[in-house]
MIVEXTI-173705 format. One record per atom (N, C-alpha, C): residue in one letter; y, x, z. Coordinates in pm, whole numbers, plus 50000, padded with zeros to 5 digits. Atoms other than C-alpha are relative to their C-alpha. Example, Ala and Ser with C-alpha at 12.3 -4.5 7.8 and 13.67 -1.06 7.14 Angstrom:
A498815008950000A495505123050780A501205009050000S498814991849994S498945136750714S501094992350073
***
This chain:
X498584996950012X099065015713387X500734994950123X498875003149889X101765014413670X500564987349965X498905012950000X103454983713725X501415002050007X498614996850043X106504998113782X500585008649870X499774997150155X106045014513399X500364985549918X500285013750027X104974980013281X501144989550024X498515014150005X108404961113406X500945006949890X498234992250063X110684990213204X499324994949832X500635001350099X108314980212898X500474983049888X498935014050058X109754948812613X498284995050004X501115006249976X105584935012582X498845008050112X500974996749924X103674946812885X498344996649995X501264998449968X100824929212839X499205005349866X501044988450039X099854952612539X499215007950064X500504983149945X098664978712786X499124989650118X500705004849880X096914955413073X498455001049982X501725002350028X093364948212921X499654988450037X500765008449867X091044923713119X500504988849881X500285009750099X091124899912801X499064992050016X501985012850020X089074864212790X499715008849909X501024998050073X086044877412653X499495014349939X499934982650011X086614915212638X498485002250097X501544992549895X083024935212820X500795005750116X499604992449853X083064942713171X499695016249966X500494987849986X082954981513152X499855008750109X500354990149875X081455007613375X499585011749930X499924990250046X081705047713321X498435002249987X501654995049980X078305060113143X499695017049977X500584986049986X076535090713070X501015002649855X498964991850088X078795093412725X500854983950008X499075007649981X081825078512717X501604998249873X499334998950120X083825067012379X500854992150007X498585009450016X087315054612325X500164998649851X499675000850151X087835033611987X501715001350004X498504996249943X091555047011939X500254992149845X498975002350134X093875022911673X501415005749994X498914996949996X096695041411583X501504991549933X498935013250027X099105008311553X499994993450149X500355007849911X100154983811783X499084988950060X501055011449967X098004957211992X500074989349929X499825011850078X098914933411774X499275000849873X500394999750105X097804943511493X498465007849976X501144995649969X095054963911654X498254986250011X500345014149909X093514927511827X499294992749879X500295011150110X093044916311469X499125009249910X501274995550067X090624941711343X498884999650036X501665003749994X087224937711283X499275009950039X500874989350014X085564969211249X500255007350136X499994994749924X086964981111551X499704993250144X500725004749914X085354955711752X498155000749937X501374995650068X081864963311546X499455013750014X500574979850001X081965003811597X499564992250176X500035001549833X082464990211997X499364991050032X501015004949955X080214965912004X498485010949934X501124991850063X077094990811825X500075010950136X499954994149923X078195017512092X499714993650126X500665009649862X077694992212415X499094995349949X501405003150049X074304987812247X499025010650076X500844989449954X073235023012325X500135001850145X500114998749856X072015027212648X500785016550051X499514985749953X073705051712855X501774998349957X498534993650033X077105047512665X500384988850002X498745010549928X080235030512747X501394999349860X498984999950044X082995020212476X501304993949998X498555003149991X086605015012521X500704997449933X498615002250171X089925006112336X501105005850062X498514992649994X092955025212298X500534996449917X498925001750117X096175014212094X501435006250037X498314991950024X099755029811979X500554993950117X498925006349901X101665023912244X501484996049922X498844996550041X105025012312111X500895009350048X498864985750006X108185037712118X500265000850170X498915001849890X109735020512462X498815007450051X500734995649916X106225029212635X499885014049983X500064981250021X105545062412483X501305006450021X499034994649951X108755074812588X500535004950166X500265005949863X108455060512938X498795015050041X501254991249955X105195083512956X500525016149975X499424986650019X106625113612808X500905008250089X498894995149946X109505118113026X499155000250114X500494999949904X107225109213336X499035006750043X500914995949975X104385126213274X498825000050012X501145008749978X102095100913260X498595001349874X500994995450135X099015103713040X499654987149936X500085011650070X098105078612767X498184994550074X500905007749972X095385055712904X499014989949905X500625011750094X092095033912793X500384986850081X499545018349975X092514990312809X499625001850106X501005014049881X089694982413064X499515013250086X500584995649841X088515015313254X501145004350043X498784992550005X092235030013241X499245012050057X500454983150040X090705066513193X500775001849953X499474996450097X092775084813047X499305008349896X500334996450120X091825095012704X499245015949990X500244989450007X091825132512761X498325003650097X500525001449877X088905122713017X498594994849900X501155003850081X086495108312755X498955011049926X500844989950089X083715124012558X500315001849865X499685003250122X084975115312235X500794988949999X498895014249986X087815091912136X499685001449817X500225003350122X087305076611804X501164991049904X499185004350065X090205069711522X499904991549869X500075007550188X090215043911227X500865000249938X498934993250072X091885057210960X500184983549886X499845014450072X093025020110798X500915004149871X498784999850091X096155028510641X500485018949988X499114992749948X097455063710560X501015005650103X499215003249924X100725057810721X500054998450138X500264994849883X099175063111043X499435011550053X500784991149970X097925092611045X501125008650083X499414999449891X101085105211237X500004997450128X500345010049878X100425079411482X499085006550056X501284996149960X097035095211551X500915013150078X499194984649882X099325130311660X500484993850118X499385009649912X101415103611857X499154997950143X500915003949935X098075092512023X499495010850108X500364991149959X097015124812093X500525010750141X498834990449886X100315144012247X499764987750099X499425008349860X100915113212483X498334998350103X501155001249898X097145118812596X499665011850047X500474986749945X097685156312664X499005007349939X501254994150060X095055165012410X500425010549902X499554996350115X095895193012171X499944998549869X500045006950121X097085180711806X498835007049944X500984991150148X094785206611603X498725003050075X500904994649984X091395212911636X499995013850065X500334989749943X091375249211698X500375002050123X499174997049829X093215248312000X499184988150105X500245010949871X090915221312159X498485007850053X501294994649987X088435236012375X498864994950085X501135008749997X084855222712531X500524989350135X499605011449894X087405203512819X500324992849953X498785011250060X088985181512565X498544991649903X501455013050104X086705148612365X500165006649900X499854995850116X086115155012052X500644987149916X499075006750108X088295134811808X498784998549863X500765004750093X085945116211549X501054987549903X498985010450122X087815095511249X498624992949893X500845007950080X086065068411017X501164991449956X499415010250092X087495039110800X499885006849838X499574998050171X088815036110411X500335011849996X499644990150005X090555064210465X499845014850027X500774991449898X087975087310624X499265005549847X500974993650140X086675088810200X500465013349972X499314988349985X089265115110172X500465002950105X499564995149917X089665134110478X500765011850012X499314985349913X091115166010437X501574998349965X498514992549944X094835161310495X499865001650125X500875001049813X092995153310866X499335010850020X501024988950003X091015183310851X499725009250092X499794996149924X093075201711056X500374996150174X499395006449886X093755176511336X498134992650091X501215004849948X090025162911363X498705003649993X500644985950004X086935177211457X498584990449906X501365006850064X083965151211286X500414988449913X500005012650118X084555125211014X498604991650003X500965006150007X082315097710985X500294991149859X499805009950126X082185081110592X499454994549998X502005008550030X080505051810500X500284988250163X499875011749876X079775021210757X499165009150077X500494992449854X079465032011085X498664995650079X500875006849882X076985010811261X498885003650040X501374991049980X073625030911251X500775014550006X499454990049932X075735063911239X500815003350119X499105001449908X078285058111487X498545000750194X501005001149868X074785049611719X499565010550007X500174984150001X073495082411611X500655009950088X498694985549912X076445104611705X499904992550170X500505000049869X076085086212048X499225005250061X501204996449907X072885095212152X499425013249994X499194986150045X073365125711977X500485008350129X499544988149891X075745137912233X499845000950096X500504999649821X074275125612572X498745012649956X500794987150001X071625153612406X500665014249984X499664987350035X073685179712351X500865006750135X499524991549825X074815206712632X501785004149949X498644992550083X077895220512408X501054994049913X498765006450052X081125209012185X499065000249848X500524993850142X079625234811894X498334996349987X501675006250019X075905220211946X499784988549956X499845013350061X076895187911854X500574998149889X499195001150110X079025196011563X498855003349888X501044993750063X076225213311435X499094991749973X500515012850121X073825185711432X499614988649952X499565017650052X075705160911370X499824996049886X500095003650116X075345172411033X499214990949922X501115006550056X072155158410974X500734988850005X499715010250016X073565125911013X500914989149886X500215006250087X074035106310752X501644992850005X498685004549976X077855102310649X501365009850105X499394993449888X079255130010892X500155010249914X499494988850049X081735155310781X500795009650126X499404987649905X082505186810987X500865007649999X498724994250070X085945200710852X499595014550072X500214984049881X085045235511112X498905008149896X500994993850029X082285240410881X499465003649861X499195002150129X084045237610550X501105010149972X498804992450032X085995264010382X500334992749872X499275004650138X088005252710087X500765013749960X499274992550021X089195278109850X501044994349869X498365007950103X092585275709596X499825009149881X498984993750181X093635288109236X501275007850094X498674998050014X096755306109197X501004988349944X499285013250080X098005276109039X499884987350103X500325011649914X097275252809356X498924994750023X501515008150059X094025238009211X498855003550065X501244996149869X091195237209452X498835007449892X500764987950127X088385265709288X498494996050060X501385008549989X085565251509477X500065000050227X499885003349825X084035241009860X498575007650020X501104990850009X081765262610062X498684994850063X500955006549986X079005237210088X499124995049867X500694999650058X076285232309830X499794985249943X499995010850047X076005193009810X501114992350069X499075007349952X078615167209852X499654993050172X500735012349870X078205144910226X499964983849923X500405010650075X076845113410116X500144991750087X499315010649872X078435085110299X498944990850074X501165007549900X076635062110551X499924987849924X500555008250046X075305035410395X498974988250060X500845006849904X073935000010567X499704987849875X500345007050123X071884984510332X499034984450006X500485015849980X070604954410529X501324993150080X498914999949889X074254937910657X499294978850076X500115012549936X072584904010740X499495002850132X501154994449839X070294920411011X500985010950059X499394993249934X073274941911110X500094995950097X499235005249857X074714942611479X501584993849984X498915007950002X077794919411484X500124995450133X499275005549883X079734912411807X499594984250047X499495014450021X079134877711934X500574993650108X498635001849963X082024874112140X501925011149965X499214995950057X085444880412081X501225001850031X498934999349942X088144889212278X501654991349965X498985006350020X091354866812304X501215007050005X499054990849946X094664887912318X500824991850075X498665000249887X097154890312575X501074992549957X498465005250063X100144881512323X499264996749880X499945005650159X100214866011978X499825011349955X500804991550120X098284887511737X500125000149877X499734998350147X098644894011393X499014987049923X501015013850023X095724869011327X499484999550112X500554999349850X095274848811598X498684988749947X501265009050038X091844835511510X498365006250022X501174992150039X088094842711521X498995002849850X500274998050138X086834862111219X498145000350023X500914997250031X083464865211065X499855008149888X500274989650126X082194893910778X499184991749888X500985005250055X081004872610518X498975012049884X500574990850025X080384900510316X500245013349964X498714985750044X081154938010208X499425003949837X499994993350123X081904952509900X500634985849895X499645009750116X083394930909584X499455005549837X500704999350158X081634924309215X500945003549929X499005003250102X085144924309068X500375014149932X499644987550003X085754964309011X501635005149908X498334999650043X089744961608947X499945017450003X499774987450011X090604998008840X500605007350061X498554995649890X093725003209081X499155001250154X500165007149876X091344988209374X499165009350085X500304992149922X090245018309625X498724994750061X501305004149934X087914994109840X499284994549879X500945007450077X086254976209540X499095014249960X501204992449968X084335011509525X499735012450059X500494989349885X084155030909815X499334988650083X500875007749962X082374998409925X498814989749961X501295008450063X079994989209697X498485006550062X500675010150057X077114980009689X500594986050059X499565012849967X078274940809716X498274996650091X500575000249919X076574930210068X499794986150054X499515011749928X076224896910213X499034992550084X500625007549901X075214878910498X499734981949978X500365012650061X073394846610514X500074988250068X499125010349974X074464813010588X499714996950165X500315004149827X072394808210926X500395011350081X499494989349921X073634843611037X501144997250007X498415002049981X077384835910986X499994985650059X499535009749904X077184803011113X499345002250172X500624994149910X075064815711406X501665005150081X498964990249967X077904842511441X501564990150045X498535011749984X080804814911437X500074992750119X500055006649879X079284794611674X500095007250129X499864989049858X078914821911905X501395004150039X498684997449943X082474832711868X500914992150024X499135011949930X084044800211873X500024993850155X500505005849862X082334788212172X500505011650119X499544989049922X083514823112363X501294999549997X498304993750030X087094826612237X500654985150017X498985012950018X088544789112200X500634999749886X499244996950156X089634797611848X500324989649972X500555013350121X090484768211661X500295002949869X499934997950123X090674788711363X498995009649981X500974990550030X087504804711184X500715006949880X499904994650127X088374831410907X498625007349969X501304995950095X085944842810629X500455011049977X498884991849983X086644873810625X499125009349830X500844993350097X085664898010299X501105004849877X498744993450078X087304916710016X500134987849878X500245008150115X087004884509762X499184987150088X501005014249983X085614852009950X499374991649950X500565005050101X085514834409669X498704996949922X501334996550075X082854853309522X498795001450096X500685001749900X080604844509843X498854991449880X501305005950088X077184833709643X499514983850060X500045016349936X076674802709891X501024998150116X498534998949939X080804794709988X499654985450041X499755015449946X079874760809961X499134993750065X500645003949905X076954754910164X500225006450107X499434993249933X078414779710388X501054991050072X498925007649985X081444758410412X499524986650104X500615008649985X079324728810452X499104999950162X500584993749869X077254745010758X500955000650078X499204995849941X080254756310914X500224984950073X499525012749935X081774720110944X498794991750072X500725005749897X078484706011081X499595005850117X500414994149786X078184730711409X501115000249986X499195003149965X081164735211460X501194993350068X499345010549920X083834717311696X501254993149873X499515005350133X085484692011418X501845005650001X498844998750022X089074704211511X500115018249968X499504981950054X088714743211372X499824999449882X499705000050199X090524752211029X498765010149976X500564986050127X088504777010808X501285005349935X498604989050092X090944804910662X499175006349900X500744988450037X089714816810413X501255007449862X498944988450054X092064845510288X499675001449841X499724989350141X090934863709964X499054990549924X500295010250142X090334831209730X500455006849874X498984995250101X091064844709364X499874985349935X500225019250061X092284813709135X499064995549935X501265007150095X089134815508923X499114999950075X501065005149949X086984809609171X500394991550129X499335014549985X089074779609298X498774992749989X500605011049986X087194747709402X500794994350093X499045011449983X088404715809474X500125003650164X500584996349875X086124718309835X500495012450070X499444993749898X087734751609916X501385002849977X498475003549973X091534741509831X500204994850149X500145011949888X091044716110090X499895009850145X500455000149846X090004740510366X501585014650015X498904990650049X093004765110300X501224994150003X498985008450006X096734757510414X500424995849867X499435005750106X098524735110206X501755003549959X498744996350012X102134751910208X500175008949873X499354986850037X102334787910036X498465001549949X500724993650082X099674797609774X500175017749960X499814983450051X099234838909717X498905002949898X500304997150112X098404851109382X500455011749947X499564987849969X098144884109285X499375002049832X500324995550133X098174889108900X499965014849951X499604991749984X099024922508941X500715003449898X499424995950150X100504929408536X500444985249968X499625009750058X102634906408341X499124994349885X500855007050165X100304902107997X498675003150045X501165005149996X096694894007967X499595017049971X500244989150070X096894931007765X499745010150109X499654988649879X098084951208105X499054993250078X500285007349889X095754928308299X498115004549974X501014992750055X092444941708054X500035013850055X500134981649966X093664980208131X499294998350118X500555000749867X093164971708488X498554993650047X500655008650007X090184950308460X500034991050104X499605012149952X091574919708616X499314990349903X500985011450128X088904896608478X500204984550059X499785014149950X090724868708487X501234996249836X499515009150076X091934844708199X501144988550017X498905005850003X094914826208111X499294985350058X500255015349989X093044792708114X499354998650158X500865002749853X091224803008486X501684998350089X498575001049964X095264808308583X500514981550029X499295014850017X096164773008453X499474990750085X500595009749929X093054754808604X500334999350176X499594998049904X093524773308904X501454995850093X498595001349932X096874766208995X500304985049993X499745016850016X096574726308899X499154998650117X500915007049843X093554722209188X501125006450104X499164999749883X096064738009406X501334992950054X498605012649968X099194717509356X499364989449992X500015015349970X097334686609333X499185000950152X500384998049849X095874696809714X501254999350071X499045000149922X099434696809807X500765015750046X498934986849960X100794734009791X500864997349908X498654997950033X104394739009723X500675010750011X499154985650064X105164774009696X499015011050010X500774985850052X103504806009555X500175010849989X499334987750048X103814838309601X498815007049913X500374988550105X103014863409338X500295017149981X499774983049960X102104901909360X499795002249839X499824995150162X102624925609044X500325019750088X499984982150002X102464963009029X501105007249906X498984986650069X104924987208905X499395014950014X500524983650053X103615019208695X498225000749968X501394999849962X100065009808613X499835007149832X499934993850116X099045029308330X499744991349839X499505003950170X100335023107952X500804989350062X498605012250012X102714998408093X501204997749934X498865000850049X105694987807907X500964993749996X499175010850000X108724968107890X499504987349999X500605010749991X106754937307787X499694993750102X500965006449909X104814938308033X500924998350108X498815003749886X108074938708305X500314984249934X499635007250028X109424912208119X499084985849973X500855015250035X106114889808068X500034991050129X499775006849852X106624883708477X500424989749957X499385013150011X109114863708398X499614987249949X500615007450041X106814844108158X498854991850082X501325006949906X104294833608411X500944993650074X499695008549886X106694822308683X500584986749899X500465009650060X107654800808376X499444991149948X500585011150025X105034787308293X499194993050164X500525000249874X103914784808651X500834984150023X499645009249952X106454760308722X500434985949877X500205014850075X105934735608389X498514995850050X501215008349944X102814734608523X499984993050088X499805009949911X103864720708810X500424990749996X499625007350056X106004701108665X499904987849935X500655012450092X104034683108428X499234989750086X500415012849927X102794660908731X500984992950082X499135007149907X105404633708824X500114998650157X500425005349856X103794628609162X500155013550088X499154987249948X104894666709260X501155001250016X498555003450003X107794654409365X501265010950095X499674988349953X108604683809603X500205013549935X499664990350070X110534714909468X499205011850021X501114985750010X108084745009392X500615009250065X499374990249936X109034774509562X499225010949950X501134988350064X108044810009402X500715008350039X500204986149945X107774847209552X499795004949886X500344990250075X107864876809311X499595014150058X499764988249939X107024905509482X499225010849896X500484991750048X106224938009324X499705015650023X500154994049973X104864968609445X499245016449927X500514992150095X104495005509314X498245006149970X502184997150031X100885016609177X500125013350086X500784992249898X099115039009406X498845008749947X500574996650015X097105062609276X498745000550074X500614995849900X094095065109501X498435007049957X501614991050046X090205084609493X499164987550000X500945004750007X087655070009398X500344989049923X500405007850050X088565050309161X500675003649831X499794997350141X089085051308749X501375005849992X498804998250004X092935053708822X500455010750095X500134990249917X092265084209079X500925010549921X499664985350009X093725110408815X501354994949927X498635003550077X096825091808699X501475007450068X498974994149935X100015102208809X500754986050020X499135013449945X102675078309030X501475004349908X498844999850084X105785068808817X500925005650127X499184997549919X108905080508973X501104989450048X499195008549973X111685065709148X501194996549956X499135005150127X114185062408866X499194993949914X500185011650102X111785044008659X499374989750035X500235012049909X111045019008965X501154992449964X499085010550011X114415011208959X500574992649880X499715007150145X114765007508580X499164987250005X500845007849967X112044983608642X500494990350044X499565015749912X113534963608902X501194995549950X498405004250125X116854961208675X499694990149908X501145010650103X114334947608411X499914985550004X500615011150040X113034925308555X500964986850082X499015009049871X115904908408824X501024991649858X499095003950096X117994908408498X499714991149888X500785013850052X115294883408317X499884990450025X500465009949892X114364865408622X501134989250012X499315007249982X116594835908598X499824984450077X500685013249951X114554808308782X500684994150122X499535001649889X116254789509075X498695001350068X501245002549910X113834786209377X499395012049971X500704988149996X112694820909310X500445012650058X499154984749993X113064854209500X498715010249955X500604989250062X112244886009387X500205008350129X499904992849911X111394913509613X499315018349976X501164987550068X109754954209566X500175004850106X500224991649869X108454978409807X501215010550047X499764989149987X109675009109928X500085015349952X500954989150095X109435036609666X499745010650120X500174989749931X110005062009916X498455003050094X501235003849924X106905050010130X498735000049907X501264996250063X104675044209852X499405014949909X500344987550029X105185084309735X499535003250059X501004999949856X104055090110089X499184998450010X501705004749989X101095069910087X499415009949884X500344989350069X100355088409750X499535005250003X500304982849982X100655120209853X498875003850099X501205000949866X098305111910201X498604995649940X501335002950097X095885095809982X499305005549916X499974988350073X095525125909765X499895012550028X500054987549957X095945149309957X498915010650032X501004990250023X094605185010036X500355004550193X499374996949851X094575202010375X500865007150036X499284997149983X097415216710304X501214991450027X499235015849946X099035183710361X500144997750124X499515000749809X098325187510740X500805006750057X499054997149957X100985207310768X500884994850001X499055007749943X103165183110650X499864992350129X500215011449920X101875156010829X500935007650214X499895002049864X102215178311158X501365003150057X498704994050005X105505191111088X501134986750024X499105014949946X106845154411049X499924994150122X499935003549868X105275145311370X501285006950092X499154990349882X107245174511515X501484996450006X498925007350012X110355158111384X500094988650040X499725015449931X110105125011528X499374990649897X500375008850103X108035107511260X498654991650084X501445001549972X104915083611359X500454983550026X499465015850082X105095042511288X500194998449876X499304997250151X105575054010936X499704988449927X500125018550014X103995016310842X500784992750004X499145007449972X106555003510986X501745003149905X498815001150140X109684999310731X501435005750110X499334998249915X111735004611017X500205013150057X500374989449917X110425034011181X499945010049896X500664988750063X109445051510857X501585004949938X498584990049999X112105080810766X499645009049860X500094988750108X112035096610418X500475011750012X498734989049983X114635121410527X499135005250037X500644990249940X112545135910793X498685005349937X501164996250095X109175135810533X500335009349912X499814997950117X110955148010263X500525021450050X499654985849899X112335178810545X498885008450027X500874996749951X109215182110661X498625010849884X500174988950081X107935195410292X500895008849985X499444984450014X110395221010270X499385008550074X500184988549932X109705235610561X498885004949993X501734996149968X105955240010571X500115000849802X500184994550151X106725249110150X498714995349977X501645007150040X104385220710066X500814991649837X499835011250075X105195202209721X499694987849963X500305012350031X105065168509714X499684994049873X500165003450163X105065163509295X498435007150001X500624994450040X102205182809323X498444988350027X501475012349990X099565153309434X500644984949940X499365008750101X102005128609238X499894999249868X500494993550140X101425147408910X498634992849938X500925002950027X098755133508683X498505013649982X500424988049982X095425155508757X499355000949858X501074998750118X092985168808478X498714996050021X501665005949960X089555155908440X499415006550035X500904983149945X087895192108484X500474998750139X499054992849916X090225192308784X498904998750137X500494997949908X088085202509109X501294990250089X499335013949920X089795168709341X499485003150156X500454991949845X089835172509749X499054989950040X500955011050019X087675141709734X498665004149979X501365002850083X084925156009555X499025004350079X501134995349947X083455170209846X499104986150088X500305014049996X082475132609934X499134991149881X500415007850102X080035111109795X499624985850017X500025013449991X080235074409761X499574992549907X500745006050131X077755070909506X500314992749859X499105005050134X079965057409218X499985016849969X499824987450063X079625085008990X501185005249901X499094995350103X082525105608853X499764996349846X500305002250139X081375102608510X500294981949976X499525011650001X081555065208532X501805000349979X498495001149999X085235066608634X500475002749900X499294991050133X085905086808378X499734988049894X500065009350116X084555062508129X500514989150026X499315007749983X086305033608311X501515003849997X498384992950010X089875055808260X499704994449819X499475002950185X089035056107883X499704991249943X500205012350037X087965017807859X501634993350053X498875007249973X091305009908046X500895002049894X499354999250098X093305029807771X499984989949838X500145003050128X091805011907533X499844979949992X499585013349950X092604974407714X498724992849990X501455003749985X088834971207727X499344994450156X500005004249869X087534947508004X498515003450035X501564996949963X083764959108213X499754985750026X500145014949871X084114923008436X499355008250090X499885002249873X082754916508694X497955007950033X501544990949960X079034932408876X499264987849966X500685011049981X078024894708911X499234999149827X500804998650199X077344896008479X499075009149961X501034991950062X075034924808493X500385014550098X499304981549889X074994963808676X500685001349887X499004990350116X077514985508494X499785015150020X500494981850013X075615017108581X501175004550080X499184988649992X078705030608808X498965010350072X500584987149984X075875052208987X499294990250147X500585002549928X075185030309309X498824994050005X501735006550027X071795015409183X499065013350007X501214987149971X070355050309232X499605005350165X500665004849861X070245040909580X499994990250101X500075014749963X070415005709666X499874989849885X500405006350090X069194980009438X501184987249963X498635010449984X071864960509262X499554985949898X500185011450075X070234927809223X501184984850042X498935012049967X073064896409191X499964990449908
***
């Protein structure tokens, strides 16, 4: 990037590169850009997108890069000038690569990705890109359902990347053509070809079937201790969203919450073993200067050896680096990992007010694991808690708004009842609307609307009488959005490209994101939004289904009509539950 771009810019050194501990790169025979469609900040702090790019600088011959959102001031700067969007470390520009590769994290970026695209001169839609332009490859959470993307990208990758992602490399230093590689890429394990996919409709909207014979069956890495893992770790330029060095302790979670999207589009539960992650720690501590390790995983807690783990850690290790470890739940609280976890602000995520709404969901968690839990943490010295809760989870009712209030009550006699807590508790309510999403039991529900959010938040503000407490709720407008992207069909890429065309893309950002122009953007392209909001039918042919992530429909289905009936499965760790992934990875725990 120009230096004289770079002074008109509010953080320049997003765009510089040349990071402690980043790879020297040199142009190879294929040449891949990992593209985050967010800023460096928040880019800097993902994992996976230093794991696709370290697996790719594995394969000989190929070279991988990083690309991130430019913020507004820069992309504006470029637009008017002419300038093309650039990679970190070879500054190529994008349109110049063999493939640029997108992680689909959050919905809410999938604008961003058009964003990415126009400011690199590449054309938004597939059909219009021809054998001079990379090919546009997408992966992440959000890569399970791809077709509102359908029309914007030319290869999907489902499933963990790290043996496919090497594939499609070496893959295309063999192939002479765009369409020779699309072709067979198929074989590869986890790779969806939207070019090679017709979808047909009902008169009634309702998808009537797809013109492929078996679902794609996602990529699947079924040894992650012997995986490839990075072992260095780039330092950023500016303060980062987490400024620390992470480790994967493991993937997938036992817990199978009904609402919870990753608890199974990432099962089988995976985990690495104590001399590999401390291995891995030492390596990245000693590279980066961290003095903070995080554990990183959807549930840490439920790490099978946390505490000899723990224990390892602090003997290599340099004695002044914290351990973070994020996704503690309170019942699997210990004294040993209070202690390694700040002592300020506790997060607790009950999601339902009663034990009753907390069964639908299977939140296998007990009043008395609540109580114990929350005494080892105030007697460690935390003094304020926040607390997440859902709005619209199915069969919910008044009660259950109003039992909130009962927990932050008893929350704070519990604190209470120890004289020597002599510091005033501090409590967070936050509450956010339910999310329908695929793949999981709560896939065919429908999202409440935004008059009976706000009856809700009337509810429950007008109960809530606690000093020292705020209350807070999302965005309804944003979480119909996500919704509808999460659900969606590929007739959705019209919105999506229609809002781009209006000025939409940051939509993450609370700031940036514009209901007006979304809500414009279905009219015009005569797309209905109620229509992936709506609760679906069980028969109902789903844009999902041409995906398979080994949890078997039929399961779900029987976890929909155990939730109705406030019936709890638990947890994987008590036994399999048959959802379907033991028919090809062995689910011993």
């Amino acid at each position: 990037m120009k230096e004289s771009i770079l002074k008109r810019v509010e953080k320049p050194s997003r765009y510089i590169g040349g990071e402690y501990g980043a790879p020297k790169l040199k142009k190879g025979r294929f040449n891949f850009c990992i593209c985050f469609p967010d800023v460096y900040e928040v880019a800097m702090s993902n994992l996976s997108i230093r794991i696709v790019a370290d697996v790719i600088n594995k394969v000989e011959g190929a070279t991988c890069d990083r690309c991130f959102a430019p913020w507004s001031d820069l992309g504006d700067i470029l637009k008017k000038e002419g300038v093309l969007l650039e990679s970190l470390d070879l500054k190529m520009p994008l349109k110049d690569f063999d493939m640029l590769g997108f992680t689909l994290q959050y919905e809410m970026s999938y604008t961003t990705i058009l964003y990415m695209l126009d400011l690199a001169g590449i054309p938004l839609k597939r059909e219009d890109r021809g054998e001079e332009f990379p090919i546009i490859q997408a992966g992440g959470p959000c890569a399970v359902n791809p077709e509102p993307l359908a029309d914007f990208i030319d290869i999907f990758v489902v499933g963990d990347g790290e043996e496919s992602m090497q594939e499609l490399a070496k893959l295309k230093m063999e192939c002479k053509s765009k369409s020779e590689f699309l072709q067979r890429a198929c074989s590869v394990q986890g790779v969806y070809v939207p070019s090679l996919v017709d979808v047909k409709y009902k008169e009634n909207g309702q998808i009537e079937g797809f013109s492929i014979k078996e679902p794609i069956k996602k990529a699947l890495l079924k040894d992650l201790d012997g995986a490839e893992f990075p072992s260095v770790q780039a330092v950023p330029n500016c303060e980062s969203v987490f400024d620390r060095a992470v480790i994967e302790v493991m993937r997938g979670c036992y817990r199978g919450c009904r609402f919870c999207q990753a608890g199974f589009i990432y099962r089988p539960v995976r985990a690495r073993g104590v001399k590999t992650l401390t291995e891995q720690a030492c390596s990245l501590v000693k590279g980066s200067g961290f003095s903070e390790l995080g554990l990183n995983s959807l549930s840490t807690g439920d790490y099978p050896h946390l505490k000899e783990l723990i224990r390892s850690l602090k003997d290599n290790l340099p004695s002044d680096v914290h351990l973070s470890l994020p996704s503690l739940r309170l019942d699997s609280f210990d004294g040993e990992f209070v202690q390694e976890s700040r002592k300020s602000s506790l997060t607790f995520a009950p999601e339902a007010g009663t034990q009753r709404l907390r069964d639908v969901i299977n939140k296998d968690i007990t009043e008395e694991d609540v109580e114990r839990g929350l005494n080892m943490a105030f007697d460690n010295g935390y003094t304020g808690i926040k607390l997440y809760f859902m709005f619209g989870l199915p069969t919910e009712t008044e009660e259950d708004i109003i039992a909130i209030c009962d927990i932050v009550d008893r929350i704070r006699k519990i604190y209470s009842a120890n004289p020597q807590r002599a510091r005033r508790l501090r409590i967070s309510v936050s509450a956010s609307t339910f999310i329908p999403k695929p793949f999981t039991p709560f896939q065919w529900e429908r999202q409440i609307t935004e008059a009976e959010v706000k009856q809700k938040v009337d509810l429950l503000r007008s109960r809530l009488y606690s000093k020292n407490t705020t209350v807070s709720w999302n965005d309804f407008a944003l979480s119909e959005m996500e919704a509808v992207l999460a659900r969606g069909d590929r007739r959705v890429g019209r919105v999506i490209l229609r809002a781009y065309e209006k000025g939409c893309y940051f939509d993450g950002w609370t700031d940036k994101f514009d209901a007006k122009k979304w809500n414009e953007a279905f009219e015009e392209v005569n797309v209905d939004k109620t229509f992936y909001t709506r609760e679906w039918g069980e028969d109902e042919i789903l844009p999902w289904d041409l995906i398979d992530v080994f949890v078997d429909k039929a399961f779900l289905l029987r976890e929909r009509k155990k939730a109705y009936r406030a019936e709890v499965t638990g947890s994987c760790k008590t036994g399999c539950k048959g959802c379907g992934i033991q028919k090809v990875y062995g689910c011993n725990v």
